[in-house]
N, C-alpha and C positions, 0 to 999 in steps of 0.2 A: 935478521931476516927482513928482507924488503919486500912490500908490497907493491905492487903497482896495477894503475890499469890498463884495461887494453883498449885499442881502438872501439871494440865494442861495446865496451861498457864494462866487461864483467872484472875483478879480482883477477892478479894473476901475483902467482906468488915464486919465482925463479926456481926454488928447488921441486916445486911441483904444482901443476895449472889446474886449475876448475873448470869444469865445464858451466857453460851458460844451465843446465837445467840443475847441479850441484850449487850454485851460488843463489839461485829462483826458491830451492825447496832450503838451502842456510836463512833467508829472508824470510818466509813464512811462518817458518818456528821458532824461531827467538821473540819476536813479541806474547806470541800463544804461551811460552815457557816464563817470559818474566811476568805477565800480567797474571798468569795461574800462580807463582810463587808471593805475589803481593796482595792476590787476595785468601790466599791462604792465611800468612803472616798476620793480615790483616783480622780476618775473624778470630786466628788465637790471641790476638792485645786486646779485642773487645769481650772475647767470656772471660778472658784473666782481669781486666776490668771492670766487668759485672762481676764478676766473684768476689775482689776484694771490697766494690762497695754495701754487699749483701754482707760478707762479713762485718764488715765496718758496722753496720746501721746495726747488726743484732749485739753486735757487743756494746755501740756507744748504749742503747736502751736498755740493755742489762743491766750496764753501770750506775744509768741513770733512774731505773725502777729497783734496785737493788737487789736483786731476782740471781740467783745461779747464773753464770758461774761469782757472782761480785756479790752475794750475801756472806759471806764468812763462816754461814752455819747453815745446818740443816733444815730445812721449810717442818714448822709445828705447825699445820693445820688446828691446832687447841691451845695455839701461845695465847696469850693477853690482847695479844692485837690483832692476830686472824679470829678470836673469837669477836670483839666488837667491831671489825671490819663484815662481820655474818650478820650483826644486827641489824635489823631493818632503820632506817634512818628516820621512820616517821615512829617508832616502838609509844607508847604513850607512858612513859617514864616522870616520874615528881623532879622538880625542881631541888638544886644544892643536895647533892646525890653525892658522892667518893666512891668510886672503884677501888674494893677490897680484893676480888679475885676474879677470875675467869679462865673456862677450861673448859675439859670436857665434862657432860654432866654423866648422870647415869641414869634416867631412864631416856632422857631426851638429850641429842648428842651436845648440843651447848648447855654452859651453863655461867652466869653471871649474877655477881652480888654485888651491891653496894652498902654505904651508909650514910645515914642522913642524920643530923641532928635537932631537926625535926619532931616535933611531938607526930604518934602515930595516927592521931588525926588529924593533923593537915596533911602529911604525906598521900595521908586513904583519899583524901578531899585534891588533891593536888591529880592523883592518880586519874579519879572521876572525872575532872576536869578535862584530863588530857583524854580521856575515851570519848567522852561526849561531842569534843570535837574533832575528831579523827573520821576521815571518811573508808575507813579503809580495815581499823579494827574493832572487833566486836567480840562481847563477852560468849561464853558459851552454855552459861547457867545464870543463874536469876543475878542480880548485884550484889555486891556485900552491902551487909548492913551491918556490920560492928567496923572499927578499926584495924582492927590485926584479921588477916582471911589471905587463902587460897583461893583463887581463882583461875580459871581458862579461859584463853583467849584466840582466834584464828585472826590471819590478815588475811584479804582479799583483795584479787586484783580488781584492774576496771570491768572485769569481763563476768566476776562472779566466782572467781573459780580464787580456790584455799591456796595461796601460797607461803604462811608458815602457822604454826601451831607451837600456843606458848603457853608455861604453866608460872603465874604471877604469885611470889607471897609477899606479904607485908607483913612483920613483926618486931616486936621490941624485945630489946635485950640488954642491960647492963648499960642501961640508959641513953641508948643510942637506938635508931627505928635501921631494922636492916631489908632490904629491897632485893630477893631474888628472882631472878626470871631464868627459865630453864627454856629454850627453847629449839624448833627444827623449821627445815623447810621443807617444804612439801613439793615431791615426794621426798621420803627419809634417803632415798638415792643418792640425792646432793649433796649431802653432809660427806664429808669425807672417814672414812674407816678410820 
């Protein structure tokens, strides 16, 4: 099929002619029809490309915090490591300590032991030490005065206000000094079930 034109300008096609207002109204719609079809196209390759870099970014950080789906096992809120990850990072704990256990306690939801080989008064003396310089925990009954004792302790933020509650022992046993602290955060909310 041959196209040609005509004296006046418009399309003329031998098996069948256009009128001049047929060839006006083919010119107006075809840019309107490709320009709507590219920016349509257009915004589906930008949300398929936000989506895959949303996905991207939650899974490289998954992999890289080891977190679901890229932990291998199931999250223990009262493994070994989430419980000393609960512990407050200024705790006033003695010096050359061993992590024997840690879990869940039973009156107060953490619960962690060490040992120390340590005679039982300097660990008590070690202990004193680190409360007296701590701005943040304080006893909640008179001090020990012997070396082996139970005692309670709160932390406190800057504001005044109780953010964990802890129950300290110090005792000897089979000739090694053993350091348990049982402790929560405040409110008991936080702890996990």
């Amino acid at each position: 099929m041959e196209i040609r034109d005509s004296p006046n300008g418009a399309a003329i096609c031998p098996r069948r002619s256009l009128s001049v207002l047929d060839a006006a109204r083919y010119r107006s719609v075809a840019p309107v029809y490709v320009r709507l079809s590219t920016r349509v196209s257009g915004a589906w390759i930008r949300a398929a490309i936000s989506g895959a870099v949303i996905t991207a970014a939650f899974l490289g950080s998954a992999w890289v915090g080891h977190t679901p789906p890229f932990e291998g096992r199931a999250y223990d809120p009262y493994s070994e490591t989430a419980v000393i990850r609960a512990l407050p990072f200024d705790t006033p704990l003695p010096f050359d300590i061993s992590l024997v256990a840690a879990g869940r306690g039973e009156d107060l939801p953490y619960h962690a032991q060490w040992t120390s080989n340590l005679d039982t008064r300097d660990t008590s003396a070690q202990f004193n030490e680190h409360l007296a310089g701590s701005p943040r925990w304080r006893l909640t009954q008179d001090p020990p005065t012997v070396d082996e004792f139970v005692t309670t302790l709160v932390r406190l933020d800057a504001a005044g206000y109780m953010t964990h509650f802890a129950r300290l022992a110090i005792e000897r046993d089979a000739g090694q000094t053993i350091v348990t602290l049982d402790f929560s955060p405040v409110p008991v909310s936080l702890a996990p079930d």
